[in-house]
Phi, psi and omega in degrees: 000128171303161176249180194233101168016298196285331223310298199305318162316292168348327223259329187270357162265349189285322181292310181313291146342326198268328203283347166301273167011271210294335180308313199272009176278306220279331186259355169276324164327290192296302188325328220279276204318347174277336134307302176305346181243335194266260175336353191059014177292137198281205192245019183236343169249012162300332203258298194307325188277339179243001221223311183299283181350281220282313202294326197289313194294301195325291166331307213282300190312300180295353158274331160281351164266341184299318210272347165297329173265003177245336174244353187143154164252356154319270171288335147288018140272354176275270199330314160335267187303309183315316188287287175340316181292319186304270191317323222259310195267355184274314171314308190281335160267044164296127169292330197198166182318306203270352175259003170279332197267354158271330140322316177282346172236033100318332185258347157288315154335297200283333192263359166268008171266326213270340200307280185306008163267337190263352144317307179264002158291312195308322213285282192308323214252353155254124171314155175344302206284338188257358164356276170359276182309315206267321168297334179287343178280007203274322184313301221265311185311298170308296150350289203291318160308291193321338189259292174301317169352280180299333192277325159349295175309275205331325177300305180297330185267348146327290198289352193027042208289356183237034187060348179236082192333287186301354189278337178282013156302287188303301173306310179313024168261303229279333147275359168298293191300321160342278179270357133309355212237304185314275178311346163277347189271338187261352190258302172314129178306162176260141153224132190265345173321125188248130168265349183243160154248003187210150157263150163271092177270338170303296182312331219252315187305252185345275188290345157267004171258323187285325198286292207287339160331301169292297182314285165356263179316334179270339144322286204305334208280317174307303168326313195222064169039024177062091150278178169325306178271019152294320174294348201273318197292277204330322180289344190270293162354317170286313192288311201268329172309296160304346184265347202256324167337294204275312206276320180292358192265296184277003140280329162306307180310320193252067123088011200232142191308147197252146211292305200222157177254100183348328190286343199267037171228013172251348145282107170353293164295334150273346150307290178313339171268002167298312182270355164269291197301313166308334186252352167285309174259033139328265176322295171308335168294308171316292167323297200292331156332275182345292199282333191276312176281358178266325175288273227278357180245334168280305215264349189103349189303177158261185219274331202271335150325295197288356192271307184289331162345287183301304187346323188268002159295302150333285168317311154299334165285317146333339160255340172325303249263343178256029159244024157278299192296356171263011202229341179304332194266060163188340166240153178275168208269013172251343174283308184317299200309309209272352179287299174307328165277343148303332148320285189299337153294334121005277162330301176287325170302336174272312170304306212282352175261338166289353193241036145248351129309332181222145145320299170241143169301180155222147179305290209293354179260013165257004188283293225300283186346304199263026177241012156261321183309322181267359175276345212268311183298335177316302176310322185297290193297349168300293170275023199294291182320280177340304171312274194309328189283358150323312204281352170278176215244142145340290174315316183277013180283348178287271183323309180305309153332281248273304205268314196280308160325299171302306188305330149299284188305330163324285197307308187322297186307337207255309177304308173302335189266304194290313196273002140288347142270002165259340148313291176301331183277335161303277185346303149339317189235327187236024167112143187295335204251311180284324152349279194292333190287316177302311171320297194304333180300307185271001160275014218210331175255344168294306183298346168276344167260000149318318222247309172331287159333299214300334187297335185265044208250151160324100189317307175250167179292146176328322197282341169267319205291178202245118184274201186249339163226182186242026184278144203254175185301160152256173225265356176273320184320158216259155200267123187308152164263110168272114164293126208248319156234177175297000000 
């Protein structure tokens, strides 16, 4: 088989594309209170504007990878990035509140056509042997975004360059995507190749109702007084989640491809790691809100303060995460998993008794805590994916990848919608410093049931583990994105 010339380009426009995504979760975080005093937004669509994002990608993913194995991975990643630029720039010339938050889940969509196609591009266009090399760069790229990110944000909305701060937040996509769109049309391979023959669109329906079922009301219910029916959607949520079940099982029977393969919820240990990943980055998206609206409207910071604020959260994961990956071949990757969520409850458990001592904060006395929360993510996120797709079949490693992705982006919206209303309803009464502490405690109680969860997780990582069959992966599947921040 020939290789393909271009692979390495591919692979920096496939980075270029990812690393927009996340640069636009993490500088949108530091944006958001300077939206909230320029727009007049209120804190239920402050949830919506970072919170719609993560849930629209969620929703988005498994369908975009479907429809990248049914129409091309080529041409949905041109749509993917077109949309995205398209989206990016309708956010930054938003008039108002509700065409910003609508903006944003046009642009969680466009980034679930694009994510999972250049993953599974990387798969076609490099041989086996160099797999390794080119996926090993995603860790140090990503990282690096991740670090940079908030001082990015913080800078732009700094420097005010458009008389409206948060908008080159937004705008900066757009010659990036620009020349993602250009460098994917001359590079990306054309492939006509089909890995599905059908979409399960009754599935994608089903699981973006059951998803936004649950979100919704939890954004929505502090705003209008928890009426009845936040509680009925929540509860229904479970009945369409069990109904998405039921519909993949009897497509699967009768021969016809199923949005995810059902089977692979019937392991014990990827269930359970379906919910230590929600509830790990749950938390942590949420908290971090929490904490970015607690610098700049409690403490006063400005936005490019508040960025570097975050910076030693970063930093501390940028030290984590490779002495996860040298200690993986001697400790197993469920000991790694609980090191690391013990560290970051560590973390949390230290913010929440300094911000129960004092009143005013200190810079310096927030580096150590969130410079433990991130090594603790460091440590997490390295065997986490790995691990749990252990508990799975070969054959089920596609779909399974594919449902962790989403179950991560999920999970992000689901930390924003709670502890961002148990921050604004503290808020309410008692004040900006017990607000964010009343977060970090429950977000400090999620990572202990979290932690609780973890003995029923696969004891070692896939790549160690014995596999279970002997069908080999295919070449489509799809690859975990570890995200490093919300």
């Amino acid at each position: 088989m020939s290789v393909n010339p271009d692979r390495w380009r591919i692979l920096f426009v496939i980075l270029a594309a990812e690393c927009m995504d996340l640069l636009d979760g993490t500088v949108v975080n530091v944006a958001a209170p300077t939206i909230h005093r320029s727009l007049h937004a209120s804190s239920t669509a402050l949830q919506w504007i970072i919170g719609g994002y993560a849930l629209a990608l969620a929703v988005g993913l498994l369908t975009g990878g479907r429809l990248g194995d049914l129409f091309g991975r080529r041409r949905m990643f041109l749509v993917g990035v077109v949309g995205f630029t398209a989206a990016s720039a309708a956010c930054g010339l938003a008039p108002n509140t509700g065409m910003l938050v609508a903006a944003r889940l046009v642009q969680g969509l466009a980034g679930a056509m694009m994510i999972p196609q250049g993953l599974g591009v990387i798969r076609e266009v490099f041989p086996p042997d160099e797999l390794p090399k080119a996926f090993g760069l995603f860790g140090p790229v990503m990282g690096s975004a991740a670090l940079v990110g908030p001082i990015i944000g913080g800078a732009l909305v700094s420097l005010n360059l458009l008389g409206d701060a948060w908008r080159p937040v937004f705008l900066v996509n757009v010659p990036l995507g620009l020349l993602a769109t250009g460098a994917a049309m001359k590079y990306l391979p054309r492939n006509g190749r089909r890995h599905v023959q059908s979409l399960d669109l009754a599935g994608a329906v089903l699981a973006a109702v059951a998803s936004l079922a649950i979100v919704y009301p939890l954004i929505q219910g502090r705003a209008l007084g928890w009426p009845t029916w936040t509680y009925a959607a929540m509860g229904a949520s479970v009945l369409l989640f069990a109904a998405l079940g039921f519909h993949l099982r009897r497509r699967q029977q009768r021969g016809r491809d199923p949005l995810v393969e059902p089977s692979i919820f019937s392991h014990r240990g990827y269930t359970a790691g379906t919910l230590v990943l929600m509830l790990y980055f749950g938390g942590m998206i949420g908290s971090v809100l929490a904490i970015t609206l607690f610098l700049q409207l409690g403490e006063g910071f400005s936005a490019i303060h508040a960025g570097l604020m975050l910076a030693p959260f970063a930093f501390g994961t940028a030290l984590g995460a490779p002495v996860a990956a040298a200690v993986m071949q001697r400790l197993p990757g469920r000991v790694l998993i609980q090191a690391g969520g013990a560290i970051s409850l560590l973390g949390n458990v230290a913010l929440a008794l300094i911000l129960g001592t004092t009143d005013n904060v200190s810079t310096l006395g927030l580096v150590p805590p969130l410079l433990v929360n991130g090594v603790g993510m460091g440590l997490f996120i390295v065997p986490v994916f790995d691990t749990i797709i252990a508990a799975v079949s070969d054959a089920e490693t596609g779909s399974a990848s594919g449902v962790l992705n989403a179950i991560q982006q999920l999970g992000g919206a689901i930390g924003v919608a709670v502890l961002g209303t148990i921050f604004f309803a503290a808020l309410e009464h008692e004040g900006f410093a017990a607000a964010l502490r009343h977060t970090i405690w429950w977000d400090a109680a999620g990572l202990a049931l979290m932690l609780l969860l973890t003995p029923l997780l696969p004891s070692r990582a896939r790549s160690e583990a014995a596999p279970e069959s002997t069908s080999a992966p295919q070449a489509s599947d799809p690859v975990p994105e570890k995200v490093l921040a919300g």
